[in-house]
N, C-alpha and C positions, 0 to 999 in steps of 0.2 A: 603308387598313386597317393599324392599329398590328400588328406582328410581334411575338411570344408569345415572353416569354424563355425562355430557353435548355433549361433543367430546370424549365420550370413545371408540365409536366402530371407530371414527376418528384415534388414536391413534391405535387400534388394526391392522385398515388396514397399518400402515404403520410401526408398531414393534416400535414404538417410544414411548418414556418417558420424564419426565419432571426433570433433574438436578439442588437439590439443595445444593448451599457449603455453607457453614453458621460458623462462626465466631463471639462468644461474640455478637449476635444478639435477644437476648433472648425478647427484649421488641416488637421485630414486627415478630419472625418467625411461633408463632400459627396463628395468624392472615394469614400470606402467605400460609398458608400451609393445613388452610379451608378453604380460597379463592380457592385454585390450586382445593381441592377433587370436589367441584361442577362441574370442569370440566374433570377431568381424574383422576384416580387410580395408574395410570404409572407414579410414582414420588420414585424416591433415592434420598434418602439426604446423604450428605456427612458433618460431622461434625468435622470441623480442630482444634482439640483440646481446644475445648472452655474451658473457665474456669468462665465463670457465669450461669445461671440456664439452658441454654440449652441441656443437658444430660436429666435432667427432663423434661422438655417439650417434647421431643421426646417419651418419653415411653409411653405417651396418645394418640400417633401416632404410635403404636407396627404392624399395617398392613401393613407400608409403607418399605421400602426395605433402610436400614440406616447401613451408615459404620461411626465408631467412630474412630479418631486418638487419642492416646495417646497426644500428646502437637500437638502445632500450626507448621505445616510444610508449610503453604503459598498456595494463593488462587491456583496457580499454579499444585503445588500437588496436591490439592483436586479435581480439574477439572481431571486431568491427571488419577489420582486412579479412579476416578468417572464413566469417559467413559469406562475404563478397566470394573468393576464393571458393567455398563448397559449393554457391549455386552455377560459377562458371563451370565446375565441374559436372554440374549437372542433379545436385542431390536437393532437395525438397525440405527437409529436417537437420540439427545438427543437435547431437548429445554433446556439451562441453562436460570436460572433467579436468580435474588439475591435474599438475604435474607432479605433485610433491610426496602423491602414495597415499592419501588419506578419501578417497574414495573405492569402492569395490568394484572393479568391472562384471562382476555377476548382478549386480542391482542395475545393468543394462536392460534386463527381462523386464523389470517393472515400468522402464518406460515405453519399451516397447507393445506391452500390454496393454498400455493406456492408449497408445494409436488403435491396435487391435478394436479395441470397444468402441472405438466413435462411428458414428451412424452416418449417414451422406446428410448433406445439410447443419450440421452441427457446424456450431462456431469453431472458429481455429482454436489452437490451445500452445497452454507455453509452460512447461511444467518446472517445477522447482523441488529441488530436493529435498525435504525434511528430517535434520539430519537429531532432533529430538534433545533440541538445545537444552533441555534439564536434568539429562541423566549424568551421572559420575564419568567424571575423564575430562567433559567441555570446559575449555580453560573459562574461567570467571568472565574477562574483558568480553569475548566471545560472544557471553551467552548477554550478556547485558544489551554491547552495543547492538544488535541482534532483537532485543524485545524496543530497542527505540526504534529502529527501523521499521519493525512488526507493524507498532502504532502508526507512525505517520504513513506508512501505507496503507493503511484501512479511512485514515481519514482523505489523504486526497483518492481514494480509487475506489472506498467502498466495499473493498473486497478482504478480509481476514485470510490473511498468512501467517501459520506457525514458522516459517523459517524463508526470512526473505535474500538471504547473505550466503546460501550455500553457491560455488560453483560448480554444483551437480546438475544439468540443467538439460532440457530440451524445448529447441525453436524452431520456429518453422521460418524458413529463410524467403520465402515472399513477403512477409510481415514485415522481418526487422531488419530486411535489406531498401524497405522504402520511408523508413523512418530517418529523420534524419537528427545526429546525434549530437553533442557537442563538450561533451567528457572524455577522459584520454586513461582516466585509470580505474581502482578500484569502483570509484561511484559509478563506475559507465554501468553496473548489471542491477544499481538501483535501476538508472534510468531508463534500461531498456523495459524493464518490467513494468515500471509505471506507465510509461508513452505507449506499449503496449496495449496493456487494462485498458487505458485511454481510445484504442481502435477496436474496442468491443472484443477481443480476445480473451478467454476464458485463461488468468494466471489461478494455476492450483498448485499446490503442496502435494508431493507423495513420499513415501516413508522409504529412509536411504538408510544404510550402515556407514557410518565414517571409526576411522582411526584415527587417534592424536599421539603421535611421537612426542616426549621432549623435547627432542632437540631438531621436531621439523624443521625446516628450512621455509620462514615467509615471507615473505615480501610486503605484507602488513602494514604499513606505521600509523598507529595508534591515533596518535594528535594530529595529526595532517588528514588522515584518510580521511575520521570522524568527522571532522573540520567541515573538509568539502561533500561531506555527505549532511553536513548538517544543511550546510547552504542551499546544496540543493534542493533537499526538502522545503526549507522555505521557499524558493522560489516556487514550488510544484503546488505548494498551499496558496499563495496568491492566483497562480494560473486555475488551476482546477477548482476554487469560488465562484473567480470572477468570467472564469471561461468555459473550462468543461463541464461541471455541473449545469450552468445555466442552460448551454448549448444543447446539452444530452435531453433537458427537461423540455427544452424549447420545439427539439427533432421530433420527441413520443409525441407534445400536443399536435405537430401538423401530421403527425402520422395516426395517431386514433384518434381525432377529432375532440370538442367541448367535453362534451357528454363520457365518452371513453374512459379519456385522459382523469375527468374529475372523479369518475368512480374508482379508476386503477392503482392514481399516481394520487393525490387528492386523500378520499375518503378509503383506499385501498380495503374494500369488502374482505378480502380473503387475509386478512392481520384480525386478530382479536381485539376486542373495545378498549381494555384495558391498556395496551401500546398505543391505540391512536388517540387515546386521551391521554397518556403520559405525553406523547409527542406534542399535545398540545401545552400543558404544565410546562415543558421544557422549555417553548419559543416565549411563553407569555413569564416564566423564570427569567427567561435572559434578556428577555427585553425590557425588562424592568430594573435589573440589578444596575449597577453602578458602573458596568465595563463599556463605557462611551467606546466608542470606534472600534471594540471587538465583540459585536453582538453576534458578525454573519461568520467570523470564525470558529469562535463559540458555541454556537448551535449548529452549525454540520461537523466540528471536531465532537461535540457529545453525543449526537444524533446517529453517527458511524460507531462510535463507542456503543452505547448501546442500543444501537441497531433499532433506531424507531424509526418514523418518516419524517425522513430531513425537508420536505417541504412542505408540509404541516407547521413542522418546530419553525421552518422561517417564515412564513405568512402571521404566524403568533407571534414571534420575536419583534415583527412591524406592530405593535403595540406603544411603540416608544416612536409614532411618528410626532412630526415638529407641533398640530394642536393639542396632543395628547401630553406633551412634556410638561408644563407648568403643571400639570395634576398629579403626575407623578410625582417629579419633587415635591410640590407640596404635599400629596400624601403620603410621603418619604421621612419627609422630615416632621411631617405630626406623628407618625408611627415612632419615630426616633426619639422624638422628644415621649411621648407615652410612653414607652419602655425604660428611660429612662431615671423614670418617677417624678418627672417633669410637667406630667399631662398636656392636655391639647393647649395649645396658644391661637387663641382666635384673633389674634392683636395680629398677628404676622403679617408682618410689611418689610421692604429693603431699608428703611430706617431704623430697624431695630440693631441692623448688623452695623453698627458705628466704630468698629475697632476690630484690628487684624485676629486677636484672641478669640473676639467673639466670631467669627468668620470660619476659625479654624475651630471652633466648636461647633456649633452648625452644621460644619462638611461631617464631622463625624455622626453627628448624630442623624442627618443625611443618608449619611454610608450605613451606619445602623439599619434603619427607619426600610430601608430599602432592600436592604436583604431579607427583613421579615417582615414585609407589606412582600414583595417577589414570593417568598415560598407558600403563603399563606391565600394569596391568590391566585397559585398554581395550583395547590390542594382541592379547593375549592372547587376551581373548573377541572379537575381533573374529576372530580364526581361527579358534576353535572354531566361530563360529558360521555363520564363510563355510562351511568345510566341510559342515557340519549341512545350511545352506540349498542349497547343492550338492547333496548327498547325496540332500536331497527333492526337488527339482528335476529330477534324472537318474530318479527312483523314480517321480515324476508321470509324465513322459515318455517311460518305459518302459512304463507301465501304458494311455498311452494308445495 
């Protein structure tokens, strides 16, 4: 009588399986792939049109549940076909993991762990492996492109991850089987993880062990991958400004009503005064500096940074509306010209600027004027309004 791998009845309870895409990986996927059997039976491979001996390989593996591509369609596709493929099967969940040997199949427990813990009613979740991009071995390129990704996924989604790039992962195949997708390679597990966040899915980090071979075998390319991972994030920062943020702020006000919303999402009671008065400093900083046309960028990229209330920072940042601008400037460029040991010009009219030089001095001192009239009235209100939220804070706490 054969002996029942490891977490199979683990797997069973929760209709999950083990996803693998594999790519010209012929020299380490036998090895992955009786690692995986000791622990679970629930494994699809997905084979992206290799063209070295992995077709053979696979047939000494004929129990396993294995889709073959005709040529190489990108990790993207294969993941994509892959999940379709596990839920016709019937499984609920899918653990991907690479092909190349630089994941552990024992660090299967840990995500299975994190199913274990969840409560009925609990958001779905989509876990990501953190593979502890700053310890000795992580190649350089790695770890870098790695902390840019970090970044712009905190700013379009809000949500902080230490390691957004691992293909160690688990999904839950209702989710990201009705999204729909439009990347083919590497960037496909940016975007699955964003457009995810995006349908209110809890994306979290949990702590993986990986190995780095020299002479893995990756499928990588540096300049092109980055490229279109860059792109994409741009697009994703336009869309989630102009769309999901608003949308998401939009939903809470018709779900907890004026009053709710203003105390929760607004004045957010349960943040300390000193954050919701920085949040203020911030919008009324950016809305005053110099960056015309990147004010709403700028204050929900710093606001996610560091983690204040982004609609606070943007209702402050509306400081720089169109009656409000002539005083700006002009108290921009009288700050500018005072610091520059120029003093205040009360003469100032559009006849003084009669020549391009003079114009271009001006802007500078403008540009000046305006970054330290911005911090200096950020300061300002940021202690009126620490005290203020003090003030109410001690009043709430009294009353209760």
């Amino acid at each position: 009588m054969s002996k029942s791998p490891i977490y199979q009845s683990r797997f069973i309870k929760f209709n999950c399986c083990v996803l693998v895409p594999t790519y010209n990986n012929a020299g380490s996927l036998a090895s992955v792939l009786q690692d995986l059997l000791v622990y679970t039976e629930n494994i699809v491979v997905v084979n992206d049109g290799s063209t070295d001996d992995t077709r053979d390989i696979l047939t000494g593996f004929s129990d396993l549940e294995i889709l073959h591509f005709k040529e190489n369609r990108g990790k993207g596709v294969a993941l994509n076909r892959g999940f379709e493929f596990a839920q016709e099967l019937g499984y609920e969940y899918a653990i991907t993991i690479d092909s190349d040997g630089q994941h552990y199949p024992d660090d299967l427990d840990i995500f299975l762990t994190e199913l274990e813990s969840r409560q009925s009613g609990d958001q779905e979740l989509l876990l990501v492996g953190d593979r502890n991009m700053g310890r000795d071995g992580i190649p350089g390129k790695s770890s870098t492109g790695n902390k840019f990704s970090n970044f712009w996924f905190l700013v379009v989604t809000g949500t902080q991850l230490s390691d957004t790039q691992s293909g160690y992962r688990l999904y839950p195949l209702n989710v990201v089987n009705n999204i729909r997708f439009y990347t083919r390679k590497f960037e496909f597990e940016i975007e699955i993880i964003v457009k995810s966040a995006w349908r209110n899915v809890e994306v979290k980090n949990i702590p993986i062990k990986v190995f780095y071979e020299k002479n893995r075998v990756t499928h990588f390319r540096p300049f092109w991958d980055i490229t279109r991972i860059t792109l994409l994030y741009m697009w994703f920062v336009l869309v989630s400004f102009f769309y999901i943020h608003p949308r998401n702020k939009y939903q809470d006000f018709k779900k907890k009503g004026f009053k709710r919303f203003w105390k929760e999402d607004i004045v957010k009671s349960r943040e300390p005064a000193h954050k919701k008065a920085a949040a203020i400093a911030l919008g009324v900083f950016i809305g005053i500096s110099p960056f015309w046309g990147l004010h709403t960028l700028l204050v929900f990229s710093l606001g996610a940074i560091f983690r204040l209330n982004k609609v606070i920072a943007f209702l402050f940042s509306n400081i720089s509306i169109p009656p409000l601008i002539p005083f700006i400037i002009y108290g921009s460029y009288q700050m500018g010209s005072l610091i520059s040991g120029n003093g205040l010009d009360w003469k100032l009219s559009m006849e003084n600027f009669d020549s391009s030089a003079e114009i271009f001095q001006s802007l500078g001192l403008y540009i000046l004027g305006s970054f330290v009239l911005a911090g200096l009235l950020a300061l300002v209100l940021w202690v009126v309004f620490y005290f203020l939220f003090s003030y109410s804070e001690q009043k709430h706490v009294v009353k209760s």
